[in-house]
PATI-829223 format. One record per residue: residue in one letter; residue number from 1; y negated, x, z negated of N, C-alpha, C in turn. Coordinates in pm, 1 decimal. Last residue first. Layout:
BEGIN
PT, A, NUM, Y, X, Z, Y, X, Z, Y, X, Z
...
***
This chain:
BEGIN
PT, X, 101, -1785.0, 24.5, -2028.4, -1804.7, 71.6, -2204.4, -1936.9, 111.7, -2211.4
PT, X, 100, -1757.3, -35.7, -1803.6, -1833.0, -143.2, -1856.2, -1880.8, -82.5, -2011.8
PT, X, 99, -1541.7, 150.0, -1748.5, -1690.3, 143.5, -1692.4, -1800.1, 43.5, -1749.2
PT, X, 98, -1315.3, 89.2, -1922.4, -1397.2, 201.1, -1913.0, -1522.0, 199.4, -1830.4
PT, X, 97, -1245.6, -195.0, -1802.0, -1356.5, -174.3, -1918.7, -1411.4, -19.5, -1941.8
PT, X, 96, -1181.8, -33.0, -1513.4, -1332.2, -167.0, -1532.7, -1369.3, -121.2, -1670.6
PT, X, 95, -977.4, 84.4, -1602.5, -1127.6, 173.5, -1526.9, -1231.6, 43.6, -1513.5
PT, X, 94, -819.0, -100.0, -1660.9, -844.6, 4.2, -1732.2, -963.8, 45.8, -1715.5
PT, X, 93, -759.1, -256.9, -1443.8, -789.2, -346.6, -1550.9, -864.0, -201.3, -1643.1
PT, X, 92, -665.3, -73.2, -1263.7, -796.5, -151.6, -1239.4, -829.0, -186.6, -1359.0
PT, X, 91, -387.3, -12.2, -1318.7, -522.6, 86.5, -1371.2, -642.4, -8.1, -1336.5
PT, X, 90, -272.4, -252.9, -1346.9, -261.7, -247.3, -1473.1, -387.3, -105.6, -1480.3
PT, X, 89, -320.5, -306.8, -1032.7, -346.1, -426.9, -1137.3, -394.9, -352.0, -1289.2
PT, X, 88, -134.2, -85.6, -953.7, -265.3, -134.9, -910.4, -358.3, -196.8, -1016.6
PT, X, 87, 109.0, -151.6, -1120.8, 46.1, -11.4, -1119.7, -119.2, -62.5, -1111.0
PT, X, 86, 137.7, -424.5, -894.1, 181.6, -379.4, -1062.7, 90.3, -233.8, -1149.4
PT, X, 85, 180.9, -305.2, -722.6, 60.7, -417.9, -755.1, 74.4, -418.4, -875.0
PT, X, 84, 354.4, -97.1, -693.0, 250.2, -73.1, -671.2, 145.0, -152.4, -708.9
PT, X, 83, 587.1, -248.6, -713.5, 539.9, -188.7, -833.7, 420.5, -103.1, -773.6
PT, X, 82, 610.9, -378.7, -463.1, 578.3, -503.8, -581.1, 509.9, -382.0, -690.4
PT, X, 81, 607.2, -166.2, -316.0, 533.4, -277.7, -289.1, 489.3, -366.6, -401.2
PT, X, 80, 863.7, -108.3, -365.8, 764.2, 2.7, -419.8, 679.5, -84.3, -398.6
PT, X, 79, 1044.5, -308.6, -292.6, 1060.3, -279.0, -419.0, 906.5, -220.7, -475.8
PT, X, 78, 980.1, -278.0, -6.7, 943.0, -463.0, -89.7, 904.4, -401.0, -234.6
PT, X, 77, 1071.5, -26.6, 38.3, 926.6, -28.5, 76.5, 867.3, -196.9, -24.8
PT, X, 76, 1342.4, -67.2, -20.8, 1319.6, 42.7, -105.5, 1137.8, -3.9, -100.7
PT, X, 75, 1459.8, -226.4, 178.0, 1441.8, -269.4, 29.9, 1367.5, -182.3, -39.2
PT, X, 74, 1406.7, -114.6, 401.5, 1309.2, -289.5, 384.8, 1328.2, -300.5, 216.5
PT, X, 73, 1526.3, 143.2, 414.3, 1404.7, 127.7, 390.3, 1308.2, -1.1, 384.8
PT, X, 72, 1779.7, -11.4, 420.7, 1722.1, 60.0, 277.6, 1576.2, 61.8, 309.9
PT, X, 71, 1750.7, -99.4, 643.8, 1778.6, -170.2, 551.1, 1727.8, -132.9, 447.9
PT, X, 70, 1629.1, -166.0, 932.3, 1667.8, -41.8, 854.5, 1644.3, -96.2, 706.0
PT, X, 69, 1512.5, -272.6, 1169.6, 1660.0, -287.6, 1154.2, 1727.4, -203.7, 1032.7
PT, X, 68, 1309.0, -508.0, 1248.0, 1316.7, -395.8, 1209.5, 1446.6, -381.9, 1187.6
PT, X, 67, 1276.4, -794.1, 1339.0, 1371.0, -721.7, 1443.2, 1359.5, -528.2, 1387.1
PT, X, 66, 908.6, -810.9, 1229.1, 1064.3, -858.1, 1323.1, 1097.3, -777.5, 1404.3
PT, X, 65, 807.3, -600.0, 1010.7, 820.1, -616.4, 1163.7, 937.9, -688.8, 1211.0
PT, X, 64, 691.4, -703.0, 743.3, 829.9, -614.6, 762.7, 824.0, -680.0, 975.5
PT, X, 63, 433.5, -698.1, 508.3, 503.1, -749.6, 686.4, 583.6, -642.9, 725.7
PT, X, 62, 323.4, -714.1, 158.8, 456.8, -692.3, 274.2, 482.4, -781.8, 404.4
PT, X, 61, 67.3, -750.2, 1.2, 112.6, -855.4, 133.5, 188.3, -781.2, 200.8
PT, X, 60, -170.9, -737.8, -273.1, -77.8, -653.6, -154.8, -17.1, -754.4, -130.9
PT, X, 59, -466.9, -788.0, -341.8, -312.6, -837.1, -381.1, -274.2, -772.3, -233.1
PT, X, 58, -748.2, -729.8, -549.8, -626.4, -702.7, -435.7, -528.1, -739.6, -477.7
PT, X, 57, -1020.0, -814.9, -660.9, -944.6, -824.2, -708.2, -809.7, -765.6, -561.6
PT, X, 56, -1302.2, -551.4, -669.8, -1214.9, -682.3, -586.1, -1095.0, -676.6, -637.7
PT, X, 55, -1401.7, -353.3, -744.3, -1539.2, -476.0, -735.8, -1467.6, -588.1, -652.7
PT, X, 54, -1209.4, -161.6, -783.8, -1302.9, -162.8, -893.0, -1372.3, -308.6, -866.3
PT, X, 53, -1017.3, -161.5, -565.7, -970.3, -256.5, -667.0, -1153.4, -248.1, -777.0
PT, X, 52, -1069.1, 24.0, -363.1, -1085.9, -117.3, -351.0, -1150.7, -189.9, -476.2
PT, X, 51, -1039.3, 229.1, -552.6, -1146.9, 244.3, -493.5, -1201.3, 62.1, -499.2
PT, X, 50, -787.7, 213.8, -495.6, -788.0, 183.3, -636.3, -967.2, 159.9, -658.3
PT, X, 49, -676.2, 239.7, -249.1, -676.5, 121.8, -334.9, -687.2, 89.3, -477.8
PT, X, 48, -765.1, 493.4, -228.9, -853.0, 399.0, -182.6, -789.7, 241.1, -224.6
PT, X, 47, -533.2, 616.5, -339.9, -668.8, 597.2, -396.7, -765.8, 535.0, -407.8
PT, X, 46, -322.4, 518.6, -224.7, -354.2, 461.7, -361.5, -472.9, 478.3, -375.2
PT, X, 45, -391.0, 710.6, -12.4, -370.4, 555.0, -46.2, -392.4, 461.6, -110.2
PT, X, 44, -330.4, 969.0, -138.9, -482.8, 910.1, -58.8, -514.3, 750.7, -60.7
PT, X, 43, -50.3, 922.1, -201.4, -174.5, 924.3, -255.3, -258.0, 877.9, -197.9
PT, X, 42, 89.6, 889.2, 95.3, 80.6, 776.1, -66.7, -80.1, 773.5, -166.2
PT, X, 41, 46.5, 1118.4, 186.9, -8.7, 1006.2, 244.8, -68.1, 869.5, 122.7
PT, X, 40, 132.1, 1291.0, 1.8, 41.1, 1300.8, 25.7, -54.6, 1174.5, 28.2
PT, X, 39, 415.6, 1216.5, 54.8, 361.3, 1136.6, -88.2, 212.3, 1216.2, -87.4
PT, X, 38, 411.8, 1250.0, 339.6, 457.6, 1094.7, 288.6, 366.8, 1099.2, 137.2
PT, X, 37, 468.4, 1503.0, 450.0, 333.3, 1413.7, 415.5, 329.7, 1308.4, 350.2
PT, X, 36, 704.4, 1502.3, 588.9, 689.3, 1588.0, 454.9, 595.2, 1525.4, 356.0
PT, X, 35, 817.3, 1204.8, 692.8, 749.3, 1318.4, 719.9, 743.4, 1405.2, 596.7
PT, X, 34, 906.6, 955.8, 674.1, 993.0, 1044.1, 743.3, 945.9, 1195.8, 749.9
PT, X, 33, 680.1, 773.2, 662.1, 792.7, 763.8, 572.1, 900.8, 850.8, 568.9
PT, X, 32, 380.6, 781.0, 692.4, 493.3, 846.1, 792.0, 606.4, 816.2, 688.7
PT, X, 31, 155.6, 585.9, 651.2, 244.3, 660.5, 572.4, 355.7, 699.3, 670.2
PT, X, 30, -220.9, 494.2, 730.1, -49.4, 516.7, 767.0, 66.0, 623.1, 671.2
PT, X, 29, -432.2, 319.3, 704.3, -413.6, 404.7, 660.7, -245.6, 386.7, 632.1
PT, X, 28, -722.6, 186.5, 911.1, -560.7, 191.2, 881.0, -506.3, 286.6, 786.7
PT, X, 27, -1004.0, 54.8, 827.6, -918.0, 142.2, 902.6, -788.2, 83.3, 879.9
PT, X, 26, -1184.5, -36.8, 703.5, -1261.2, 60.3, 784.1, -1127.4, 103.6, 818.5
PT, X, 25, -1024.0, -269.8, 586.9, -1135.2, -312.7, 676.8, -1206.2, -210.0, 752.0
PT, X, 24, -687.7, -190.2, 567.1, -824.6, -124.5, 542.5, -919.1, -177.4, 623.0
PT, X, 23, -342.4, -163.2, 580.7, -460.0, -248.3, 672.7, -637.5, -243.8, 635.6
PT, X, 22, -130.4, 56.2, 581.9, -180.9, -40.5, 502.8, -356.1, -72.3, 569.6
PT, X, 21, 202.1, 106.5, 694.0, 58.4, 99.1, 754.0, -37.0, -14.0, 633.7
PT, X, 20, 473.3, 241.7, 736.7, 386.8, 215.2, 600.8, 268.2, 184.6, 646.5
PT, X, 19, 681.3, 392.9, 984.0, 540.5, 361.4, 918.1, 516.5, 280.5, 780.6
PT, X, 18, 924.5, 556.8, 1080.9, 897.7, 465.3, 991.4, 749.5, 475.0, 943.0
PT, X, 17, 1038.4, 802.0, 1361.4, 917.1, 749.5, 1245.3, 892.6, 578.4, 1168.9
PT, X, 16, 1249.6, 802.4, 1534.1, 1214.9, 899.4, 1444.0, 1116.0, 834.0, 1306.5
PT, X, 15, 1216.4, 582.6, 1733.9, 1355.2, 629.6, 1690.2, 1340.7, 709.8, 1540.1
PT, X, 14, 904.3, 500.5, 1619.1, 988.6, 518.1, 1759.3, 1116.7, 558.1, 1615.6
PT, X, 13, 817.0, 334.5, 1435.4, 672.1, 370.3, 1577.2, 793.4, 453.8, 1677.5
PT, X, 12, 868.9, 51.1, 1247.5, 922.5, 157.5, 1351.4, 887.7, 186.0, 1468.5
PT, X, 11, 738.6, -59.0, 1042.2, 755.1, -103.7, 1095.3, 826.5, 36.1, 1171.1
PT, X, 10, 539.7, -273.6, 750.5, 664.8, -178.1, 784.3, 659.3, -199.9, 987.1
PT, X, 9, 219.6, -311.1, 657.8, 344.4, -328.1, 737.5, 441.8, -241.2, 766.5
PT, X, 8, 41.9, -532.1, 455.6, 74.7, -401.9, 450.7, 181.2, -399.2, 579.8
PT, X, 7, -309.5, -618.5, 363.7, -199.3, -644.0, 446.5, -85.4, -509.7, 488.2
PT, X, 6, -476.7, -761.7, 96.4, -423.5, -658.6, 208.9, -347.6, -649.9, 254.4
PT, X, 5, -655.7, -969.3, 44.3, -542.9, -1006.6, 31.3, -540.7, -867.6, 119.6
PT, X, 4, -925.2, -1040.8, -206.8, -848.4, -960.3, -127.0, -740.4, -940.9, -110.7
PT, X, 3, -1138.0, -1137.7, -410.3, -1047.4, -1195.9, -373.6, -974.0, -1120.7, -270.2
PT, X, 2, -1402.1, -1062.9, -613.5, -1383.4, -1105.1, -457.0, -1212.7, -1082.9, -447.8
PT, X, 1, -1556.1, -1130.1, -909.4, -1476.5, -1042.0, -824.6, -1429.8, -1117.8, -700.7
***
Protein backbone atom coordinates (compact mmCIF):
# COMPACT_ATOMS: atom_id res chain seq x y z
CA UNK A 1 0.00 0.00 0.00
CA UNK A 2 1.15 3.57 -0.83
CA UNK A 3 1.48 5.97 1.80
CA UNK A 4 -0.69 9.26 1.59
CA UNK A 5 -0.57 12.17 3.48
CA UNK A 6 -3.79 14.53 2.63
CA UNK A 7 -3.92 17.73 3.30
CA UNK A 8 -6.80 19.35 4.87
CA UNK A 9 -7.49 23.24 5.50
CA UNK A 10 -9.50 25.40 7.51
CA UNK A 11 -9.78 28.57 6.54
CA UNK A 12 -12.11 31.79 5.95
CA UNK A 13 -13.18 32.55 2.19
CA UNK A 14 -14.89 35.84 3.51
CA UNK A 15 -16.85 37.24 6.57
CA UNK A 16 -19.64 34.59 5.84
CA UNK A 17 -17.98 31.25 4.76
CA UNK A 18 -15.73 28.80 6.63
CA UNK A 19 -14.14 26.25 4.32
CA UNK A 20 -13.06 22.65 4.99
CA UNK A 21 -10.95 22.17 1.85
CA UNK A 22 -9.62 18.70 1.48
CA UNK A 23 -6.71 18.56 -1.07
CA UNK A 24 -7.40 15.63 -3.81
CA UNK A 25 -4.69 15.03 -6.50
CA UNK A 26 -7.78 15.53 -9.11
CA UNK A 27 -9.04 18.38 -7.07
CA UNK A 28 -10.30 20.09 -4.15
CA UNK A 29 -13.09 19.12 -2.46
CA UNK A 30 -14.70 21.99 -0.27
CA UNK A 31 -17.08 21.96 2.70
CA UNK A 32 -18.93 25.24 3.17
CA UNK A 33 -19.21 24.88 6.95
CA UNK A 34 -21.97 27.56 6.99
CA UNK A 35 -24.13 26.27 4.32
CA UNK A 36 -27.12 23.88 4.35
CA UNK A 37 -24.79 21.58 2.08
CA UNK A 38 -22.25 20.93 4.62
CA UNK A 39 -23.20 17.25 5.53
CA UNK A 40 -23.88 16.66 1.87
CA UNK A 41 -20.52 18.08 1.22
CA UNK A 42 -19.13 15.74 4.11
CA UNK A 43 -20.39 12.90 2.50
CA UNK A 44 -19.22 12.96 -0.97
CA UNK A 45 -16.03 13.42 0.90
CA UNK A 46 -15.80 10.76 2.83
CA UNK A 47 -16.52 8.91 0.01
CA UNK A 48 -13.81 9.65 -2.00
CA UNK A 49 -11.82 9.09 0.98
CA UNK A 50 -12.79 5.98 1.35
CA UNK A 51 -12.34 5.37 -2.49
CA UNK A 52 -8.72 6.67 -1.66
CA UNK A 53 -8.26 4.49 1.22
CA UNK A 54 -8.92 0.89 -0.70
CA UNK A 55 -5.11 0.80 -2.54
CA UNK A 56 -3.51 3.63 0.00
CA UNK A 57 -2.96 3.90 3.23
CA UNK A 58 -4.24 7.96 4.20
CA UNK A 59 -3.49 9.97 6.91
CA UNK A 60 -5.28 13.23 7.25
CA UNK A 61 -3.17 16.55 7.99
CA UNK A 62 -5.17 19.64 9.70
CA UNK A 63 -3.89 23.36 8.25
CA UNK A 64 -5.71 25.79 10.21
CA UNK A 65 -4.87 29.16 8.19
CA UNK A 66 -2.74 31.63 10.12
CA UNK A 67 -4.44 34.34 11.69
CA UNK A 68 -7.92 32.27 11.46
CA UNK A 69 -9.78 33.66 14.27
CA UNK A 70 -12.75 31.31 15.09
CA UNK A 71 -12.36 29.22 17.84
CA UNK A 72 -14.99 26.75 18.05
CA UNK A 73 -14.75 26.10 14.69
CA UNK A 74 -10.57 25.28 15.10
CA UNK A 75 -11.75 22.96 17.86
CA UNK A 76 -14.76 21.38 16.63
CA UNK A 77 -12.89 20.84 12.69
CA UNK A 78 -9.10 19.22 14.85
CA UNK A 79 -11.76 17.15 16.90
CA UNK A 80 -13.85 15.79 13.66
CA UNK A 81 -10.42 15.52 11.90
CA UNK A 82 -8.93 13.12 14.33
CA UNK A 83 -12.38 10.97 14.35
CA UNK A 84 -12.56 10.92 10.84
CA UNK A 85 -9.03 9.00 10.64
CA UNK A 86 -10.27 7.03 13.03
CA UNK A 87 -13.62 6.08 11.15
CA UNK A 88 -11.37 6.16 7.90
CA UNK A 89 -8.86 3.62 9.15
CA UNK A 90 -11.43 1.32 10.97
CA UNK A 91 -13.88 1.04 7.38
CA UNK A 92 -10.77 0.59 5.14
CA UNK A 93 -9.54 -2.16 7.26
CA UNK A 94 -13.15 -3.76 6.69
CA UNK A 95 -13.77 -3.37 2.88
CA UNK A 96 -10.10 -4.71 2.17
CA UNK A 97 -10.75 -8.13 3.86
CA UNK A 98 -14.25 -8.05 2.44
CA UNK A 99 -12.64 -7.73 -0.90
CA UNK A 100 -9.93 -10.05 -0.48
CA UNK A 101 -12.74 -12.73 0.84
Amino acid sequence: MNQITLEIQLFAENTDNDILAFQFDDGECRVNLNMDSCQAELKDTFSKLIKLSLENDVTLKLKIEEGYGRGLYKDVCTEYINELQRELNNVKERIRRELTA
